[in-house]
Each structure stands twice: as structure tokens, then as C-alpha cells.
N, C-alpha and C positions, 0 to 999 in steps of 0.2 A: 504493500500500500504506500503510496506518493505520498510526503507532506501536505500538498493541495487536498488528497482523499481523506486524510488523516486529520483533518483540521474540518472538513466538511461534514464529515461523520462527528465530532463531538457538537458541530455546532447545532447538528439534526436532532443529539440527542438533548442537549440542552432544551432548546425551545419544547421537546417532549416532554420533561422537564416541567418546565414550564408552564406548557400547558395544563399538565396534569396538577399544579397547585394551583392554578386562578380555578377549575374546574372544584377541585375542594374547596377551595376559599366562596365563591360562589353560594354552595350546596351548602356552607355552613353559615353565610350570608340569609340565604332564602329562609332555611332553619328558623334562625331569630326572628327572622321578619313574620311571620309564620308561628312560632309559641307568640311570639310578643305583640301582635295585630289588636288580643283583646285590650290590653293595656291602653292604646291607643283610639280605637273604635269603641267609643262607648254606646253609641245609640242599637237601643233592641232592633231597631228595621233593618241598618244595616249588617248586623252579627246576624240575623235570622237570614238575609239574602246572604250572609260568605256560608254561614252552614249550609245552608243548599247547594253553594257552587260544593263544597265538596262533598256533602252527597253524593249530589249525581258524578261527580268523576271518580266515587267509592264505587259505586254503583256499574259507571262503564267498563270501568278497570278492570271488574268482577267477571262483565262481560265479553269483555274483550279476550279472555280465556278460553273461551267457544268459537267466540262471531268473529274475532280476531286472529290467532295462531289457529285455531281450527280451521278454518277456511271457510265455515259455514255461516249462515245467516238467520239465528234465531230471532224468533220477534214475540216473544212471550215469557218476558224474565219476569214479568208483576209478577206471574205466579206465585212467584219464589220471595218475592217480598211480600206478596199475603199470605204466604205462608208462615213466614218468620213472625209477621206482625200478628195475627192470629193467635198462634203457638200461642208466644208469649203474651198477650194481654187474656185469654181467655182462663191461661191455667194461672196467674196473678190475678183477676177477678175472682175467681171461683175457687181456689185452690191456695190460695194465697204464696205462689211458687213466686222467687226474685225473679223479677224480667231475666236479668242476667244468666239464670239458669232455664229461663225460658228462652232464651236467645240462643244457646245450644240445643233444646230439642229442637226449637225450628229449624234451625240449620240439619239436623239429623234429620227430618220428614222433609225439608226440600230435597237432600241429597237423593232419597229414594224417588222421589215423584222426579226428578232428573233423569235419574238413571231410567227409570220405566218409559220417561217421554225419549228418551234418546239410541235407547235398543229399537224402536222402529223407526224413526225417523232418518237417523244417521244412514240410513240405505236409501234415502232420497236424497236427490240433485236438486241444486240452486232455489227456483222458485217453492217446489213440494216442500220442501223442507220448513221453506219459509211460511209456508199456506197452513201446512202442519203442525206449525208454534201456536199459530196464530190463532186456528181451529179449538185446541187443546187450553189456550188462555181465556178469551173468549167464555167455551164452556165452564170453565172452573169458577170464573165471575159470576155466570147467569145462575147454577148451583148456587151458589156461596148467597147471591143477592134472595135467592127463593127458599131457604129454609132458616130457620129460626133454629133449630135446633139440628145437631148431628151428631147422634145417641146421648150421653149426657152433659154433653157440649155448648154453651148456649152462643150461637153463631149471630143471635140476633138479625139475620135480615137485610135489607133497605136499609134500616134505622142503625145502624153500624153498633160499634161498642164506645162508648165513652170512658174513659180511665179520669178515673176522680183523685183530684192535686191535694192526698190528704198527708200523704207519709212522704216527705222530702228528703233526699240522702242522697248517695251514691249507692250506697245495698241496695236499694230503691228506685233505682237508673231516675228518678226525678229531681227537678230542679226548680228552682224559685227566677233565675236567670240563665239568660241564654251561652254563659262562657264557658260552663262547664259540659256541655251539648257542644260547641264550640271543640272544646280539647279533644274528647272522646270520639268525634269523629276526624276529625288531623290525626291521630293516631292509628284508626284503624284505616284511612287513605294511604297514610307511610307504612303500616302493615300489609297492605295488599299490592302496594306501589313494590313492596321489597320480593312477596313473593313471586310476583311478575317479573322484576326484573331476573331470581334466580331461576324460574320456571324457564326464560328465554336463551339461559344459558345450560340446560341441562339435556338430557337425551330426551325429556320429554318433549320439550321445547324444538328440538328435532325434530322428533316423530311428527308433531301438530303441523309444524311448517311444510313436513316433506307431502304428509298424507293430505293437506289442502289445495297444495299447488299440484300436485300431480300422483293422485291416491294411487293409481296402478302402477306405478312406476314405483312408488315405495311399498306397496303391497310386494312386488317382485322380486324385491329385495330383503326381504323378509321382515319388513315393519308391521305392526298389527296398528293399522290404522284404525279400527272400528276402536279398542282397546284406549287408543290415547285419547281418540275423543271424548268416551268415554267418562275415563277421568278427570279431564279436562269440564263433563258436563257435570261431575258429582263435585268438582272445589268449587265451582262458579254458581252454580244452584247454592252451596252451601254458605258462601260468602255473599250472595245476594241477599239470603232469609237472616243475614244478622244486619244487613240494612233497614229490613223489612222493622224489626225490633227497634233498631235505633230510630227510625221516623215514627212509629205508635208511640214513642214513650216521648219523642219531640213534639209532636203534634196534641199527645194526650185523648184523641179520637181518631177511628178509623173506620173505613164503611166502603164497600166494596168497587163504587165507581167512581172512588179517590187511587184507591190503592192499589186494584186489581186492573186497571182500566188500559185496552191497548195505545191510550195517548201513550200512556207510559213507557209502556214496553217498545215502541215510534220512538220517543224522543230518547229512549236510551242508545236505541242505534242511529241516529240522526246525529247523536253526539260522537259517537266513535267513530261514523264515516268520513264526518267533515275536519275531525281532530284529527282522526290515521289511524284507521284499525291496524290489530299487530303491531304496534308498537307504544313504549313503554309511555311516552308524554302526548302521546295525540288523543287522549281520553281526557286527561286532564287540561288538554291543552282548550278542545274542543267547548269539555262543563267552563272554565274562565270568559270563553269569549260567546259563548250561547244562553249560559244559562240567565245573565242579567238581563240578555232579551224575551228573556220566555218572562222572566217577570214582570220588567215592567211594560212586556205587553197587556200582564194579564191587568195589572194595575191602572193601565190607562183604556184598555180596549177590553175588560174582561166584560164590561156588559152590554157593550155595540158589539161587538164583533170575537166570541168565544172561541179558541182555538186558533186565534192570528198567530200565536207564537210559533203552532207545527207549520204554518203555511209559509213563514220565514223561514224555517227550518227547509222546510221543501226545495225555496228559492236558492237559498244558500249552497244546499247539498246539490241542484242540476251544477250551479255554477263553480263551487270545487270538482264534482265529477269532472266539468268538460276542461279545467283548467289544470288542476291538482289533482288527480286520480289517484292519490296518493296519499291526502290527505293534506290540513294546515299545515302538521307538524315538518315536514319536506320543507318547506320553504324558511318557516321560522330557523329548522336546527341549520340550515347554511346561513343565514346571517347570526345565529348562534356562531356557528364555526368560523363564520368572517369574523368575528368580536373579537373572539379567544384568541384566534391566531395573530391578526393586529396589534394586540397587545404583548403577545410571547415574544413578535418580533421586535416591538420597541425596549423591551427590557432586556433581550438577546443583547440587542444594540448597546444598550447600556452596561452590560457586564464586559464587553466585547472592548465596548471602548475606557471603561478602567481598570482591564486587565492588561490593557495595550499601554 
């Protein structure tokens, strides 16, 4: 190796270097800003609209496990949050169980109601599949809205369940203010943010990617595609229905064409498509820049015009399709990558020229 090779080579790895501390510096940047936001936003409206952005990017992220490295296009995750939210407010009603431990059976009865919707469906292609979520969600709704009772269950109906603000705690998942609903879900968004990101680095994460983009071709190679989706569809059912919990116990009322309703299960893919299915920040990226339109659409258009928000939703998604088919997050992470690198190189330059 030439001193010219030999000098370009440490400079390459410097700026790696480099890069790789403003990229920490950054993520422990966002961190703060992030636990500390409550500190600073004191008003209940706007702490109720950041828990909802992350919500629903809990929620996509969840999703994105299936509809994203799966390759496939579910449209019936409410399910799976009325199921969580059921679970647990009906056996705290009635049973006087912590939500918290409600919030694990529901995740354990979505998991199965996953698994069972996804052994037939997974042998359907593109639209079936989607038609098949949607049939499947849909009817669990109209169920759930037309019985009051399911065996000693009290389902209540139309007239939903109301969870009465009398035991305040944390063993109690209820609160008197909005920051600590606030924390609990940043945590569990960094919780599903981290399993994503190691799911995408693992053979699972493999299997999902090989068997969405080209099932037979990994089938041939001895990938058990049906198998990853699979499990793929028992974490994301099960980490949807502790959503489902976390919003009964935020809301304190629930009822079936809140919770169960296909807007929902729309605007959860609505959000992952224009964000960047299959990938780790286009979920998140997506719930930051959508979901303040869904609200204050609903808040300035919710009683002229109901459901303007999926209809932006619609506009938005033709026109990332024919532009970004990829998603937002493609274009964001290269002017990410312009940033980062811009700055590696001026601080290169500065090491460069006081070591000179």
C-alpha cells in the first residue's frame, strides 16, 4: 500500500469514525428531547395529540412486522387492539384483575386469533389477503357491536364499556394527568422500535424479506416461508393487543366502532405506506407527519365533513406511490445522510488541519 493509499484509508476511517459519534450523539440528543418534552409541554391538548403520534407509530411499528418485512398487506389489526382493550377492561370490571395483567392475556388471545386468521390467509396473494383481513375484522366488530354478553363476559354492546376514574396508580394503569400515559407509551414505542430493529437483523428478519419479495425462490431454498410469517403474525397481533390496553385505560371508554372500526385498521396502513413499510423509521416517521392531520382535521372538519382525514390520507398515499414508492423515509434518510456526512467532513477537516 502507497502512502497516498495509506493516508486515504485512515482518512475513510476517521470520518466512519465520525460519523458513527454524531449518529450516537444525535440518538442520545433525540433521547432527552423525548423523556424531557413533558417538562416542557405543559398543556393537556397538546400531550394528548404527542400520545397519539406515538400511539399510532406503537401501533405501525407493530404492524409493520407483517404488512412490512412480511410482504403482505393486512388491513385488520383493530382486531387485535379490541382484543387487548376488551381482555383487559372487562376482566378489571368484573374480576377486579390489574389492567397490566390484563394486558398480557390480551396479548395471549390476540396471539391465537392471529395465528388462526393467518394459517388460511397466508396462502392468499396480494388483494385476497387483503379482502381476507378485512372480511375477518369487519365481522368481529358486527359480533362484538350485537351481543351484550359472551358466556359470563359482559361485552356490553353498542353502549361500549366505560372504566370509572376511581383507583388512581400505576398498579392501576390510571392517571389523574396525561404524563404519565405520556412515558408509558415512549417506552413501549422504544420497546418495539428495538425489537424491530433486532428482528431486521436476524434470520428471521431474512426469512420475512426473502419469502415477501420472492416466496418461491426462498421456499426453494429451503426457507419455511408460511412459518416466518407466521410468527411474524403471533408478535405483531400480540404487541398490537397491549396497544389495545394502553388506549382503554387512556381513553377510560371503549365501544366497538371507536376501536374495532376498519378506519383504523386504513389509517394504520396508510401510515406505514407513506412512512416506508419494512423499514425501521418510516412508521414513525409516517405517525409525526400524519397523524396531526388526522386531528386537526377531525377538530376543525369533524362535523362538516367526517373522515376528511382518511381522504388526505388517500391523496397523500397516490402521490408518495407515484413519487416515493418507497416511502417518506427514502428521501428524509439521504438528506439524513447529506447532514451527517457534511458535518464528518468538516470536523475530518479540522482534525486534519491540527494535526498538520
Amino acid at each position: 500500500m502507497t502512502g497516498k493509499e495509506s493516508m486515504e484509508s485512515a482518512e475513510s476511517m476517521a470520518k466512519a469514525v465520525i460519523k458513527d459519534t454524531i449518529n450516537k450523539v444525535l440518538l442520545v440528543a433525540l433521547g432527552v428531547l423525548a423523556f424531557g418534552l413533558p417538562l416542557v409541554v405543559d398543556s393537556p391538548t397538546w400531550l394528548h395529540i404527542i400520545v397519539l403520534i406515538y400511539y399510532y407509530a406503537y401501533l405501525t411499528t407493530s404492524w409493520n412486522m407483517v404488512g412490512g418485512f412480511a410482504g403482505v398487506l393486512p388491513l385488520g389489526h383493530a382486531v387485535f387492539i379490541g382484543i387487548g382493550a376488551y381482555a383487559s377492561t372487562i376482566l378489571s370490571l368484573q374480576y377486579g384483575v390489574s389492567p397490566w395483567l390484563g394486558m398480557l392475556v390480551g396479548g395471549i388471545l390476540a396471539v391465537v386469533v392471529g395465528v388462526l386468521i393467518g394459517l388460511p390467509t397466508f396462502k392468499m396473494r396480494g388483494a385476497y389477503f387483503a379482502l381476507a383481513t378485512i372480511a375477518f375484522a369487519e365481522g368481529f366488530r358486527v359480533m362484538v357491536e350485537n351481543i351484550d354478553y359472551l358466556g359470563p363476559l359482559k361485552v356490553n354492546g353498542p353502549r361500549g364499556l366505560q372504566i370509572p376514574p376511581l383507583n388512581t396508580g400505576l398498579a392501576n394503569f390510571m392517571f389523574t394527568g396525561k404524563a404519565p400515559y405520556y412515558y408509558i407509551i415512549l417506552l413501549m414505542l422504544i420497546a418495539v422500535l428495538a425489537l424491530t430493529w433486532f428482528i431486521s437483523r436476524s434470520k428471521l428478519g431474512y426469512y420475512l424479506n426473502a419469502g415477501g419479495e420472492e416466496p418461491e425462490a426462498a421456499m426453494a431454498l429451503g426457507v419455511n416461508v408460511s412459518r416466518a410469517k407466521l410468527v411474524a403474525m403471533a408478535m405483531s397481533s400480540f404487541l398490537t393487543a397491549l396497544a389495545g390496553t394502553f388506549y382503554a385505560q387512556f381513553s377510560l371508554f371503549i365501544h366497538p366502532r371507536s376501536i374495532i372500526s376498519l378506519d383504523t385498521s386504513f389509517e394504520i396502513a396508510f401510515i406505514a405506506l407513506i412512512g416506508g413499510r419494512g423499514s425501521i423509521a418510516g412508521p414513525v416517521l409516517g405517525a409525526l407527519l400524519l397523524r396531526p392531520v388526522s386531528d386537526f382535521s377531525r377538530i376543525y372538519f369533524g362535523d362538516t365533513l367526517p373522515g376528511m382525514h382518511l381522504i388526505i390520507y388517500g391523496v397523500v398515499l397516490i402521490l408518495v406511490m407515484i413519487y416515493q414508492p418507497r416511502g417518506l423515509q427514502e428521501p428524509f434518510a439521504r438528506l439524513y445522510d447529506r447532514f451527517v456526512n457534511s458535518v464528518a467532513d468538516m470536523f475530518k477537516k479540522r482534525v486534519i488541519h491540527e494535526n498538520s
